[in-house]
N, CA, C and O atoms as a GROMACS GRO file, in nm:
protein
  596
    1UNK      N    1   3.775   7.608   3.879
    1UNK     CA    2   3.851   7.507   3.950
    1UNK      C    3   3.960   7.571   4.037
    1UNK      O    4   3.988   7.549   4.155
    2UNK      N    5   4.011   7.646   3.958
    2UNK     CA    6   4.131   7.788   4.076
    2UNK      C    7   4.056   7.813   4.188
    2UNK      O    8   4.118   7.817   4.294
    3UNK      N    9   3.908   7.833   4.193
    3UNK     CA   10   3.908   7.925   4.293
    3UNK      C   11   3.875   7.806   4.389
    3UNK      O   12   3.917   7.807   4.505
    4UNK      N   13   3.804   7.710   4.342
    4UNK     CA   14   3.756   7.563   4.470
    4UNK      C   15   3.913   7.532   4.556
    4UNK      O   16   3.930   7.538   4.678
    5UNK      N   17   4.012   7.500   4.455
    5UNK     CA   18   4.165   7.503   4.542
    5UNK      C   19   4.210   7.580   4.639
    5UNK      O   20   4.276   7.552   4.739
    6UNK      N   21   4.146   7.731   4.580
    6UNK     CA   22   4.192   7.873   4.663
    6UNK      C   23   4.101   7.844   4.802
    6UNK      O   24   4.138   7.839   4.919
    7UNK      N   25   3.988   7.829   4.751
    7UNK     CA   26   3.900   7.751   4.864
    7UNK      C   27   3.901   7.688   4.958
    7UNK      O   28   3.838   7.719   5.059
    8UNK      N   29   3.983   7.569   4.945
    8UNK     CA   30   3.981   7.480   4.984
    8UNK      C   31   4.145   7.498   5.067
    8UNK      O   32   4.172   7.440   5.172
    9UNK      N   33   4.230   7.579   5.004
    9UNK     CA   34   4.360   7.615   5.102
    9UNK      C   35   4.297   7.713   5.205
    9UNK      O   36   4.377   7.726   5.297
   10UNK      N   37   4.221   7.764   5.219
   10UNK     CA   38   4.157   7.926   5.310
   10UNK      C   39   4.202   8.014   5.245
   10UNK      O   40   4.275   8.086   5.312
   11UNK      N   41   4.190   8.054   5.106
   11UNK     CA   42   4.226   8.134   5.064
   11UNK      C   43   4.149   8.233   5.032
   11UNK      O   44   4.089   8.192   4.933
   12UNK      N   45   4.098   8.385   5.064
   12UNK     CA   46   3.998   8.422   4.987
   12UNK      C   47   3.994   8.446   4.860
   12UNK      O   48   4.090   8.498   4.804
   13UNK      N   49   3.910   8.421   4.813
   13UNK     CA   50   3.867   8.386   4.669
   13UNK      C   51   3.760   8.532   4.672
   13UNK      O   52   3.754   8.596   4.566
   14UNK      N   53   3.689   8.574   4.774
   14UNK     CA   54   3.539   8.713   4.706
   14UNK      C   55   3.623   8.811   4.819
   14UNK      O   56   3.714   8.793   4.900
   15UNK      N   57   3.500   8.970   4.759
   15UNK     CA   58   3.540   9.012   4.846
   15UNK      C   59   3.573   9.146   4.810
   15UNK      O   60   3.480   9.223   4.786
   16UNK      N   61   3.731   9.198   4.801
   16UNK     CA   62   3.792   9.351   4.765
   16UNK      C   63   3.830   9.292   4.611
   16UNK      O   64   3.878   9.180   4.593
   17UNK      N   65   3.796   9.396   4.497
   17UNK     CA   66   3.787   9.400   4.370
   17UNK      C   67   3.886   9.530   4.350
   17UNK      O   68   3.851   9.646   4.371
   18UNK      N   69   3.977   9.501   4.317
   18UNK     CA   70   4.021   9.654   4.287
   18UNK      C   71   3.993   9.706   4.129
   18UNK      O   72   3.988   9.627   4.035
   19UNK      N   73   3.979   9.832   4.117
   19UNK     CA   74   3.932   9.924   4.022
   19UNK      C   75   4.071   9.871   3.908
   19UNK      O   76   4.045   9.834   3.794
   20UNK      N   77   4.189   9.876   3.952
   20UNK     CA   78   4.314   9.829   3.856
   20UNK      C   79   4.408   9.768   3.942
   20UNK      O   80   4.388   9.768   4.063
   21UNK      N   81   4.495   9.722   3.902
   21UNK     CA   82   4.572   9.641   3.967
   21UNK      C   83   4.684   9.748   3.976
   21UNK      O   84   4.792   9.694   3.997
   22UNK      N   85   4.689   9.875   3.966
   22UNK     CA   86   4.826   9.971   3.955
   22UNK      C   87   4.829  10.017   4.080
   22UNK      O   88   4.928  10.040   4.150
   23UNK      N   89   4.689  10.031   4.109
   23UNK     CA   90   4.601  10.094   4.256
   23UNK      C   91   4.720   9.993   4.374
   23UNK      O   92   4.814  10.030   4.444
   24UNK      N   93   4.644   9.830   4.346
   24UNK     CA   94   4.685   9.775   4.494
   24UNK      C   95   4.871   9.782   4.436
   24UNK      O   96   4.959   9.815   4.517
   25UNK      N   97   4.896   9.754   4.326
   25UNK     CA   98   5.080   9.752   4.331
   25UNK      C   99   5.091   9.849   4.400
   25UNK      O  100   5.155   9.817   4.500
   26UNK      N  101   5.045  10.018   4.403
   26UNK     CA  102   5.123  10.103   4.417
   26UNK      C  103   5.109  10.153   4.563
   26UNK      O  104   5.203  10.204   4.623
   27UNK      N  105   4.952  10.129   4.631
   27UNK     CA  106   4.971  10.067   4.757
   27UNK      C  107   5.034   9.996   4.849
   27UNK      O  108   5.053  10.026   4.967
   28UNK      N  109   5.086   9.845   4.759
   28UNK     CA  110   5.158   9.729   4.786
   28UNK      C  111   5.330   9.805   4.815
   28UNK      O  112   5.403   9.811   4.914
   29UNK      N  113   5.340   9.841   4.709
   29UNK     CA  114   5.470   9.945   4.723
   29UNK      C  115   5.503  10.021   4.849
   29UNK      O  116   5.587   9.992   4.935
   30UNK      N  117   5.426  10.118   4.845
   30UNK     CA  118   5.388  10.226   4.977
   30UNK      C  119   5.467  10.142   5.118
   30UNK      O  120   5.572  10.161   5.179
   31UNK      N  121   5.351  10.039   5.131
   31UNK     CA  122   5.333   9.989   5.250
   31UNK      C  123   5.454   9.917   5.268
   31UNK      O  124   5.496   9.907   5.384
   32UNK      N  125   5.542   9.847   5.139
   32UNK     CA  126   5.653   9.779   5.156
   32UNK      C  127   5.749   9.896   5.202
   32UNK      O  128   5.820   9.887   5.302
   33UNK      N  129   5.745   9.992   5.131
   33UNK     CA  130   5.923  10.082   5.170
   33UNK      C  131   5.838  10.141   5.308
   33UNK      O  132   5.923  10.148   5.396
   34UNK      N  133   5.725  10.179   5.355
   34UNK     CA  134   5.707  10.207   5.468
   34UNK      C  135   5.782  10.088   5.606
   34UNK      O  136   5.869  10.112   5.690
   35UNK      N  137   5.702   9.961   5.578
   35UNK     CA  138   5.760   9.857   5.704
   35UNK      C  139   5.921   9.844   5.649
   35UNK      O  140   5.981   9.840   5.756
   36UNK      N  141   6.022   9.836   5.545
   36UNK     CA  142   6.153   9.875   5.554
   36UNK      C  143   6.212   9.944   5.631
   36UNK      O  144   6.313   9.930   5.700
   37UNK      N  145   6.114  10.050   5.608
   37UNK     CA  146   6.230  10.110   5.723
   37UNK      C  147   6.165  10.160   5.837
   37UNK      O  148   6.200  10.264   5.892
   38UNK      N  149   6.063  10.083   5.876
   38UNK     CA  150   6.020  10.055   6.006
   38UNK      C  151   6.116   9.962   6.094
   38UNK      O  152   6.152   9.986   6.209
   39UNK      N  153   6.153   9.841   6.007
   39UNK     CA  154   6.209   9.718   6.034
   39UNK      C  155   6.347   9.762   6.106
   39UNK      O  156   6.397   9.724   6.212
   40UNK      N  157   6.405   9.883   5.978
   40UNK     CA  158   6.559   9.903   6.001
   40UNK      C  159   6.545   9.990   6.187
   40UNK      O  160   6.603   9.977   6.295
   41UNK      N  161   6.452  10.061   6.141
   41UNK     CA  162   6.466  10.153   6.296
   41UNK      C  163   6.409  10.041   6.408
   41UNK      O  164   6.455  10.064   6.519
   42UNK      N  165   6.317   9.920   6.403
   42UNK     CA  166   6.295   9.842   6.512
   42UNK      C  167   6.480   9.778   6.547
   42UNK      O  168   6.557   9.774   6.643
   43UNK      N  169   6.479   9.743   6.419
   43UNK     CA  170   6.619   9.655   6.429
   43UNK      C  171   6.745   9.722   6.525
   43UNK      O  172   6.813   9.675   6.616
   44UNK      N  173   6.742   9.848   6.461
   44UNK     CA  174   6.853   9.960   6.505
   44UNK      C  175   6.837  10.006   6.697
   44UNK      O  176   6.930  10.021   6.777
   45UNK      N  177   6.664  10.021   6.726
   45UNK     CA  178   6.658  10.051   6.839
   45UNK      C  179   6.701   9.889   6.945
   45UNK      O  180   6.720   9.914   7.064
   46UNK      N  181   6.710   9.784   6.916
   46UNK     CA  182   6.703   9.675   6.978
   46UNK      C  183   6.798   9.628   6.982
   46UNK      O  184   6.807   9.531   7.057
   47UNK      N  185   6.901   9.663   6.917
   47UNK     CA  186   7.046   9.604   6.883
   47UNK      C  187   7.155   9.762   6.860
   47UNK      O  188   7.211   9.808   6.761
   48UNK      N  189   7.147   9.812   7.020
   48UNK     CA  190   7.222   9.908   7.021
   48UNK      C  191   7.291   9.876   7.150
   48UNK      O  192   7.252   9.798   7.238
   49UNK      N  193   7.441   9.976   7.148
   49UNK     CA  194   7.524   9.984   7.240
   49UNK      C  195   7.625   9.857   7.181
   49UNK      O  196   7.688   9.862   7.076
   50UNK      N  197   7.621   9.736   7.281
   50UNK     CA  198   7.733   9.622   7.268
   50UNK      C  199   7.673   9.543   7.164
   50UNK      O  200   7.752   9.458   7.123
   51UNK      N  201   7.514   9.542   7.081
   51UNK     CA  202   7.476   9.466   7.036
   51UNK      C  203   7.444   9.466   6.886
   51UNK      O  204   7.388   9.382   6.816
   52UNK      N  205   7.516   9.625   6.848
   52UNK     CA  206   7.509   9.702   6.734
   52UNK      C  207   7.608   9.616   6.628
   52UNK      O  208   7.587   9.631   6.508
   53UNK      N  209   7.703   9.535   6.667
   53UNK     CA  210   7.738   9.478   6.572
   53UNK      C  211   7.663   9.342   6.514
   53UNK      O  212   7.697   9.256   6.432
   54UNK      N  213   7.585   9.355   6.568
   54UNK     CA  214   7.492   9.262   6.517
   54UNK      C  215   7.352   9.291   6.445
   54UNK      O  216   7.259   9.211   6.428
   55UNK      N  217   7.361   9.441   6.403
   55UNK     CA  218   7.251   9.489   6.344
   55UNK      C  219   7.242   9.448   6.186
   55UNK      O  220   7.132   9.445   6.130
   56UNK      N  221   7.349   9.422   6.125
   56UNK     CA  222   7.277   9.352   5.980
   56UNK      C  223   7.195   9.245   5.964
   56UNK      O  224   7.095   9.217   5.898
   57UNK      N  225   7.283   9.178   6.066
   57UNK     CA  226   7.165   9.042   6.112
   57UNK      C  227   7.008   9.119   6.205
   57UNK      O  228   6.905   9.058   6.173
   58UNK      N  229   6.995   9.178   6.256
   58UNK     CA  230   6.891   9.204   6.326
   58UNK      C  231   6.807   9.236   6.199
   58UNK      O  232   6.729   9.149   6.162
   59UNK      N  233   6.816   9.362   6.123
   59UNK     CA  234   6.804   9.385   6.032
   59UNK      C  235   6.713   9.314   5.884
   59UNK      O  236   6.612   9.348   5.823
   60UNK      N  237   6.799   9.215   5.872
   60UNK     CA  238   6.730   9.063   5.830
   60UNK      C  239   6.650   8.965   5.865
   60UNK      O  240   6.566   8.899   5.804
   61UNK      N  241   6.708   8.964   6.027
   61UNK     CA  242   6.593   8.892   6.061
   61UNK      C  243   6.388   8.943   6.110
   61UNK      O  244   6.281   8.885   6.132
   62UNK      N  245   6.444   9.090   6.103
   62UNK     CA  246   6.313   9.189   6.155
   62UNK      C  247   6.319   9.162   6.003
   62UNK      O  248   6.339   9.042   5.985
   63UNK      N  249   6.311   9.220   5.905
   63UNK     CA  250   6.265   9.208   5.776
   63UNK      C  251   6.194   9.094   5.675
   63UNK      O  252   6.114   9.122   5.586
   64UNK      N  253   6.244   8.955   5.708
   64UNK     CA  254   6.228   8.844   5.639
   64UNK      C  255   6.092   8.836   5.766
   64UNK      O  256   6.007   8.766   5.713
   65UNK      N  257   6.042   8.877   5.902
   65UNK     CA  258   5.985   8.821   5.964
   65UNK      C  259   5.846   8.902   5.930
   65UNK      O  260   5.730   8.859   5.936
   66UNK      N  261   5.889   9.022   5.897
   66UNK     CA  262   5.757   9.122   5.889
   66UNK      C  263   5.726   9.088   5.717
   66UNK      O  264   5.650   9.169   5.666
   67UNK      N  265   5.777   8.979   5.626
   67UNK     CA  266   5.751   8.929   5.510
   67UNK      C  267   5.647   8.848   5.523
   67UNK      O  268   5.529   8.837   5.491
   68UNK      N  269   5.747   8.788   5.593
   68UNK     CA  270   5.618   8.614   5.663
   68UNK      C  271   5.533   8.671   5.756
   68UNK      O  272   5.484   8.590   5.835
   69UNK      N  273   5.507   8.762   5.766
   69UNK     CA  274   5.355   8.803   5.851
   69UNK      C  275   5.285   8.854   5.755
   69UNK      O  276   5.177   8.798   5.739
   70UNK      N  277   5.312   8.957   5.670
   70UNK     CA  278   5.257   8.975   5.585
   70UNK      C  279   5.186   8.895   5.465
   70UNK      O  280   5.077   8.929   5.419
   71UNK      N  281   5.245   8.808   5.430
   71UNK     CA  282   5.196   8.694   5.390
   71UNK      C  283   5.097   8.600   5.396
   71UNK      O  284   5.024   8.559   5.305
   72UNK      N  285   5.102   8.551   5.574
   72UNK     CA  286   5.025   8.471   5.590
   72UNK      C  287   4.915   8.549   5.640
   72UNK      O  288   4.819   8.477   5.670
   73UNK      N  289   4.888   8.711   5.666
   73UNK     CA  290   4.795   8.756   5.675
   73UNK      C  291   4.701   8.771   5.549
   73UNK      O  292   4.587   8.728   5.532
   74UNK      N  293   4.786   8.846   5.465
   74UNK     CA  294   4.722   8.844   5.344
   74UNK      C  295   4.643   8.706   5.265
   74UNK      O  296   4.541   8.707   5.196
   75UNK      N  297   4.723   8.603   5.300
   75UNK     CA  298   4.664   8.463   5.249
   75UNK      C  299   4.573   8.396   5.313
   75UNK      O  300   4.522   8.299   5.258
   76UNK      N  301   4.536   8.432   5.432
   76UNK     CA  302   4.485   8.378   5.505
   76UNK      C  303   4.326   8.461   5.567
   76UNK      O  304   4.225   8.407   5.610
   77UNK      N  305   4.353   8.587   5.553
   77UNK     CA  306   4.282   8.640   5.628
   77UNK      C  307   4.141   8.707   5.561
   77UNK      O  308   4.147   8.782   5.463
   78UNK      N  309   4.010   8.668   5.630
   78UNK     CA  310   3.867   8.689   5.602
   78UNK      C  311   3.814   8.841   5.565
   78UNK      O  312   3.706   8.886   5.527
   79UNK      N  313   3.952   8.901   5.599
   79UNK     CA  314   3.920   9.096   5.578
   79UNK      C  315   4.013   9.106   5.480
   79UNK      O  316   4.133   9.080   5.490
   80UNK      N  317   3.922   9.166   5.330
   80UNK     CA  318   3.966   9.185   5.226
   80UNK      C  319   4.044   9.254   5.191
   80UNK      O  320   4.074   9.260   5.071
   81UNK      N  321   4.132   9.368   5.332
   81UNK     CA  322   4.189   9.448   5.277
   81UNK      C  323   4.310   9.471   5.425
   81UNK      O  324   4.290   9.552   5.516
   82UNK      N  325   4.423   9.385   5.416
   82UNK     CA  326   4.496   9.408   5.560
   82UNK      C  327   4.632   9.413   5.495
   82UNK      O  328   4.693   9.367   5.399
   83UNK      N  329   4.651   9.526   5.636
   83UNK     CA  330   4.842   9.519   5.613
   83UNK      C  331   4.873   9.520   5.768
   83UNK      O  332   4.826   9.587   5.860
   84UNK      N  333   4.957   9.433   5.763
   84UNK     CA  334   5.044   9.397   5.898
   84UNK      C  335   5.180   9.371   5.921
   84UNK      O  336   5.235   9.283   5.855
   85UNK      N  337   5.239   9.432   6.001
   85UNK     CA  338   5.346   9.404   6.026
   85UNK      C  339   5.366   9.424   6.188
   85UNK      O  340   5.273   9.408   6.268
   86UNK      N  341   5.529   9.471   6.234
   86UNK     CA  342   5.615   9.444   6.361
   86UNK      C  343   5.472   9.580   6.404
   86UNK      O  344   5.395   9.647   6.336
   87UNK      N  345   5.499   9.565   6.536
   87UNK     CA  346   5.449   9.639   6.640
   87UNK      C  347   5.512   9.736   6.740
   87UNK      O  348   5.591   9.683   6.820
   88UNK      N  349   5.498   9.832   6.748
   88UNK     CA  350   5.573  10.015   6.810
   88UNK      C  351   5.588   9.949   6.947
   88UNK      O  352   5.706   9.928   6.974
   89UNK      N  353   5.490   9.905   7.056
   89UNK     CA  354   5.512   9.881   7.156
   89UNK      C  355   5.558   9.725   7.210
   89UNK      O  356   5.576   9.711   7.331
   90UNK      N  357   5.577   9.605   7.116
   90UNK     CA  358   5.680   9.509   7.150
   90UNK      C  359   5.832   9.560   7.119
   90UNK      O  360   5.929   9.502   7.167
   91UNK      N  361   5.841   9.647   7.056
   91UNK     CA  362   5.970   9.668   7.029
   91UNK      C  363   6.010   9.739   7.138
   91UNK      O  364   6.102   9.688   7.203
   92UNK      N  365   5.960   9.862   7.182
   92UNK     CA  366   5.985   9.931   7.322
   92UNK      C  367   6.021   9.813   7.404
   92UNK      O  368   6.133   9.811   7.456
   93UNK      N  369   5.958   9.737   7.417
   93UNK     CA  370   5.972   9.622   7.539
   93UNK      C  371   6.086   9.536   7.535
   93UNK      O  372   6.150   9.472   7.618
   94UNK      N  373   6.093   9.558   7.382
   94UNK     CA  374   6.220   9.428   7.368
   94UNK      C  375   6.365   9.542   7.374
   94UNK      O  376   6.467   9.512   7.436
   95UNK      N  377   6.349   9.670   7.298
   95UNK     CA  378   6.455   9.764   7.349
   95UNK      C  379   6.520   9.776   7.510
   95UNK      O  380   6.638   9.764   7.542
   96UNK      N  381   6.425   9.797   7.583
   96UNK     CA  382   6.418   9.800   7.695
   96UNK      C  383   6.520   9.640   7.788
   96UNK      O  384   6.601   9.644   7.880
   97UNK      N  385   6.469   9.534   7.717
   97UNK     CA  386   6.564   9.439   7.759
   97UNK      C  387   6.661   9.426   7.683
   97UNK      O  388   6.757   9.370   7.736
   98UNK      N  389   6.674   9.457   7.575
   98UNK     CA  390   6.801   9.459   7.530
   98UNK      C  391   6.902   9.616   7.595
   98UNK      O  392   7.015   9.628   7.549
   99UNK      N  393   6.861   9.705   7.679
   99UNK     CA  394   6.930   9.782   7.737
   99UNK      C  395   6.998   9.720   7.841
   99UNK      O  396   7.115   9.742   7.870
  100UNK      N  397   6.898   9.621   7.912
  100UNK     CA  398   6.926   9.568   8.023
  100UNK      C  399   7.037   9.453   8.005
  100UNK      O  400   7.103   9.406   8.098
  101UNK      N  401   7.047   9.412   7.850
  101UNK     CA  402   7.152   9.295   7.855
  101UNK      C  403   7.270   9.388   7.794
  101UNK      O  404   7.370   9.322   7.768
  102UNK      N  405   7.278   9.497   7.772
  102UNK     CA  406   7.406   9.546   7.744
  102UNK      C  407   7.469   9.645   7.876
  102UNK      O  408   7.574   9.708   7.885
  103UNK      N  409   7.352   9.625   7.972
  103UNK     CA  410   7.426   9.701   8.079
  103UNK      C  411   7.519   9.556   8.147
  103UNK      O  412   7.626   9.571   8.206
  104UNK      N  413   7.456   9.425   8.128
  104UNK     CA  414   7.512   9.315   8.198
  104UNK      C  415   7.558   9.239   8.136
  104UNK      O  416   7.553   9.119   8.163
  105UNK      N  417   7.635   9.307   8.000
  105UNK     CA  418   7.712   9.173   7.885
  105UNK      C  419   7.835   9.148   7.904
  105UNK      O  420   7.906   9.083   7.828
  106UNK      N  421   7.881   9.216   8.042
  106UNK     CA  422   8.043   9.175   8.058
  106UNK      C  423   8.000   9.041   8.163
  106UNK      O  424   8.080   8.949   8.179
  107UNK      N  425   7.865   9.043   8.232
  107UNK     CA  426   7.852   8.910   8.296
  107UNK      C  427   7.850   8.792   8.199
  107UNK      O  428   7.897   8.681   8.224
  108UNK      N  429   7.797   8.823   8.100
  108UNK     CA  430   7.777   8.670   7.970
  108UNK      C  431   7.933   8.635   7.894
  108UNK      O  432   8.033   8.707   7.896
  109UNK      N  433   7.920   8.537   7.845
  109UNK     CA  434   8.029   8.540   7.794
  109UNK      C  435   8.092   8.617   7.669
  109UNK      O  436   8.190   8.577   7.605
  110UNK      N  437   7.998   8.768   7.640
  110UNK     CA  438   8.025   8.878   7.543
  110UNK      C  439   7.955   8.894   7.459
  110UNK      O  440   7.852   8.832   7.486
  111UNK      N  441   7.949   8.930   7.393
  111UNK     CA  442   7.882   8.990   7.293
  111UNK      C  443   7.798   8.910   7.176
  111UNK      O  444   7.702   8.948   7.109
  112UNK      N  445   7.874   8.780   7.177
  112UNK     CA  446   7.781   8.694   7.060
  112UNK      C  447   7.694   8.633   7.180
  112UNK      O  448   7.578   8.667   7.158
  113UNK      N  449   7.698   8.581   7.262
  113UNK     CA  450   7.604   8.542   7.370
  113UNK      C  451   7.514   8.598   7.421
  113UNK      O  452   7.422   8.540   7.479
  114UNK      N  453   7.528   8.776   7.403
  114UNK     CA  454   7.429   8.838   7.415
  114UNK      C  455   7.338   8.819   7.324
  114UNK      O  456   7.230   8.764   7.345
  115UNK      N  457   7.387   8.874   7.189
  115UNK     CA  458   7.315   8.881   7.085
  115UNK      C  459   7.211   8.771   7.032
  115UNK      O  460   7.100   8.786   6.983
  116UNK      N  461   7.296   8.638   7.062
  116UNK     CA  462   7.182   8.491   7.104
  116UNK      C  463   7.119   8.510   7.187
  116UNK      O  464   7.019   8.439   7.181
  117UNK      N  465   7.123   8.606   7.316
  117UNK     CA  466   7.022   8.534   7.414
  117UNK      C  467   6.891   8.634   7.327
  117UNK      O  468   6.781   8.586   7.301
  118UNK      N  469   6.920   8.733   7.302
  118UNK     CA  470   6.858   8.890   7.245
  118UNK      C  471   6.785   8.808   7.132
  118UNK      O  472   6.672   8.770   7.163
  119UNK      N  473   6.822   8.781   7.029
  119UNK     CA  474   6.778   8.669   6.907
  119UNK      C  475   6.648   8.603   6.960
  119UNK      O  476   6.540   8.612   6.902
  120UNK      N  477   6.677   8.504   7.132
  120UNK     CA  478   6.589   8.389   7.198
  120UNK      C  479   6.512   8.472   7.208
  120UNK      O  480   6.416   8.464   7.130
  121UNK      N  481   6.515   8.561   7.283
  121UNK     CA  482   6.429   8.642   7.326
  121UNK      C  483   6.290   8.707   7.216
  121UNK      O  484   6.168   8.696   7.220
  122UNK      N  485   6.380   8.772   7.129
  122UNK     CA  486   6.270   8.793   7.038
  122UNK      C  487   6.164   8.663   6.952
  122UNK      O  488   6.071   8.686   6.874
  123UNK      N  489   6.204   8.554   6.989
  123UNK     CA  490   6.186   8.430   6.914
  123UNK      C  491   6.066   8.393   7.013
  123UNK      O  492   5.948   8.367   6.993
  124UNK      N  493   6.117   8.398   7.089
  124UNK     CA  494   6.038   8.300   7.182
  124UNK      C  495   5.898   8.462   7.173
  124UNK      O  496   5.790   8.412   7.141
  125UNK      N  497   5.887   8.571   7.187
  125UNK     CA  498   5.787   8.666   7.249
  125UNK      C  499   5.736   8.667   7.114
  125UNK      O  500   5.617   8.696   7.125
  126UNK      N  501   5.767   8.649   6.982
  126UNK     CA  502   5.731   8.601   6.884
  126UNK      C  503   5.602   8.481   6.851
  126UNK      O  504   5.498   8.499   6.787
  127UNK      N  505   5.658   8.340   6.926
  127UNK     CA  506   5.584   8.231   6.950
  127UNK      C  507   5.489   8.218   7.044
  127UNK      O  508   5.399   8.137   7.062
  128UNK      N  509   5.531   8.323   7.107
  128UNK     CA  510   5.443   8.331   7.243
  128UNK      C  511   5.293   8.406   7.165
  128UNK      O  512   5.175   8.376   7.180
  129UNK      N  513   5.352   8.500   7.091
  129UNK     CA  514   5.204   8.614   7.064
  129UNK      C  515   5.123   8.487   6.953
  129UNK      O  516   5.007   8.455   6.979
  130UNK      N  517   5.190   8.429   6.843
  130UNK     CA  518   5.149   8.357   6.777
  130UNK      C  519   5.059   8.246   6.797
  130UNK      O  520   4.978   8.184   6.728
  131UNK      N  521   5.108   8.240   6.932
  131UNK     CA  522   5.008   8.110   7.026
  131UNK      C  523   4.883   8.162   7.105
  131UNK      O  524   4.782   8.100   7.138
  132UNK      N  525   4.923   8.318   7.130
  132UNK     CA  526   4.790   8.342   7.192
  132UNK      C  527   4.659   8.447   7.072
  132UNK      O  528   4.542   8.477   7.095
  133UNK      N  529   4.747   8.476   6.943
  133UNK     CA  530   4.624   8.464   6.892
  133UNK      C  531   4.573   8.396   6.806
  133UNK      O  532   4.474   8.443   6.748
  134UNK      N  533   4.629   8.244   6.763
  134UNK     CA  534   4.630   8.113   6.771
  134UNK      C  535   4.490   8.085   6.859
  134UNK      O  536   4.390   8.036   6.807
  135UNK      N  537   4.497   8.117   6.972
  135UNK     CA  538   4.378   8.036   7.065
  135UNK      C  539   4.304   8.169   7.028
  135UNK      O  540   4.208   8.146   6.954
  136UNK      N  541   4.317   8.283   7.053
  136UNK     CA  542   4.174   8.381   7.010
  136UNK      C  543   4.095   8.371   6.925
  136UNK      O  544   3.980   8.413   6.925
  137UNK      N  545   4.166   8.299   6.823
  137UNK     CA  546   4.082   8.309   6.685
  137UNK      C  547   4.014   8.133   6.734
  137UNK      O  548   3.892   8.122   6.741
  138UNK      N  549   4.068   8.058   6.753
  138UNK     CA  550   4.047   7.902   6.790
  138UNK      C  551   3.884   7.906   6.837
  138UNK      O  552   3.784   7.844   6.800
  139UNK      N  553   3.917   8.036   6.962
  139UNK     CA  554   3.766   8.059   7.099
  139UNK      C  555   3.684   8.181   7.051
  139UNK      O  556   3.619   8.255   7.125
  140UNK      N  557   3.698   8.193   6.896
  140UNK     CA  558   3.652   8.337   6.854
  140UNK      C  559   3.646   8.456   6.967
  140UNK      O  560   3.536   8.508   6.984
  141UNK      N  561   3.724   8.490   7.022
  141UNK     CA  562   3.782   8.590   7.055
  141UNK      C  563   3.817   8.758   7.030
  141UNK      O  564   3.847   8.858   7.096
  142UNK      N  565   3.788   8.711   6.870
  142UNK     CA  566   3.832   8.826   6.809
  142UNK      C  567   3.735   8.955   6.873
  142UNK      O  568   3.802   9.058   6.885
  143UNK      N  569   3.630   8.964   6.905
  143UNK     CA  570   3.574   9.070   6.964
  143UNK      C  571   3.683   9.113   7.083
  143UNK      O  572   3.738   9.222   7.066
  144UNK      N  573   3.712   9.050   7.179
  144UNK     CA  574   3.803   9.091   7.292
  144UNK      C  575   3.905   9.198   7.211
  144UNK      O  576   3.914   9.318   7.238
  145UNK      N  577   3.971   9.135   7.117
  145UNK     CA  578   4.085   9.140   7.116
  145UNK      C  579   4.108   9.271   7.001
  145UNK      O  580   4.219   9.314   6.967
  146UNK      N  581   3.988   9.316   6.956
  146UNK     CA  582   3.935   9.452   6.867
  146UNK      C  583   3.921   9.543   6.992
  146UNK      O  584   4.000   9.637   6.998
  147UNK      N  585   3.819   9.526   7.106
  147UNK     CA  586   3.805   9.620   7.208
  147UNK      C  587   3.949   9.647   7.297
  147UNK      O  588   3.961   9.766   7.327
  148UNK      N  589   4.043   9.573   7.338
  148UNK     CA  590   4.164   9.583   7.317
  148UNK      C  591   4.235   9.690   7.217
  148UNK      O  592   4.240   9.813   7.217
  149UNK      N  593   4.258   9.647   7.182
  149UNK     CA  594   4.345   9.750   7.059
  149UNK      C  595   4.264   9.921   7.022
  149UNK      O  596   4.316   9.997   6.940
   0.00000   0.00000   0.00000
């Protein structure tokens, strides 16, 4: 009856069997203190110069976000064996504009206004990716989007 529920949420239920469960914890482990301090150095490169005082919060919010990805990949997803998190080259991109708003944060009204627009920014390129592979998977897509990567 567990597994018809698991079923019935999209959960996989068959599939990867592990040999012990010490195996995937200690994997599970690995991969956690690995994206930590992935998170801290995305956080740290994106919220530098005028915007560094806002790195505990960056910090938290890159961390709690690469949780909830992890999550709903793991719960959700048809390949028995995934780890996912933040990405090397959105962060370049988002560094890159966050250089550009600390060269022009004496135009805003300072430093917490930056750090909100910096916040939007990541939010919105966030919702944005979520929506487009949202429709990939929708238009089975997923071939494109493997030859891609």
């Amino acid at each position: 009856m567990f597994q018809k529920i698991l079923a019935t949420l999209g959960i996989q239920t068959t599939g990867y069997r592990p040999k012990s469960i010490a195996t995937d914890l200690t994997l599970g482990a690995v991969s956690s203190v690995d994206y930590i301090l992935w998170g801290y150095t995305f956080a740290a490169l994106i919220f530098s110069g005028g915007l560094a005082g806002y790195l505990p919060l960056a910090v938290s919010v890159v961390l709690v976000s690469t949780a909830v990805i992890a999550i709903v990949v793991a719960v959700t997803s048809s390949c028995p064996v995934n780890i996912a998190g933040g990405e090397e080259q959105a962060v370049a991109i988002l560094a890159t504009i966050s250089v550009l708003i600390n060269v022009h944060i004496t135009e805003l009204s300072g430093a917490d206004a930056a750090a909100a627009t910096m916040f939007v920014i990541m939010a919105l390129s966030a919702i944005s990716l979520g929506v487009c592979f949202h429709l990939a998977a929708r238009f089975n897509l997923s071939p494109l989007i493997q030859l891609m990567l």
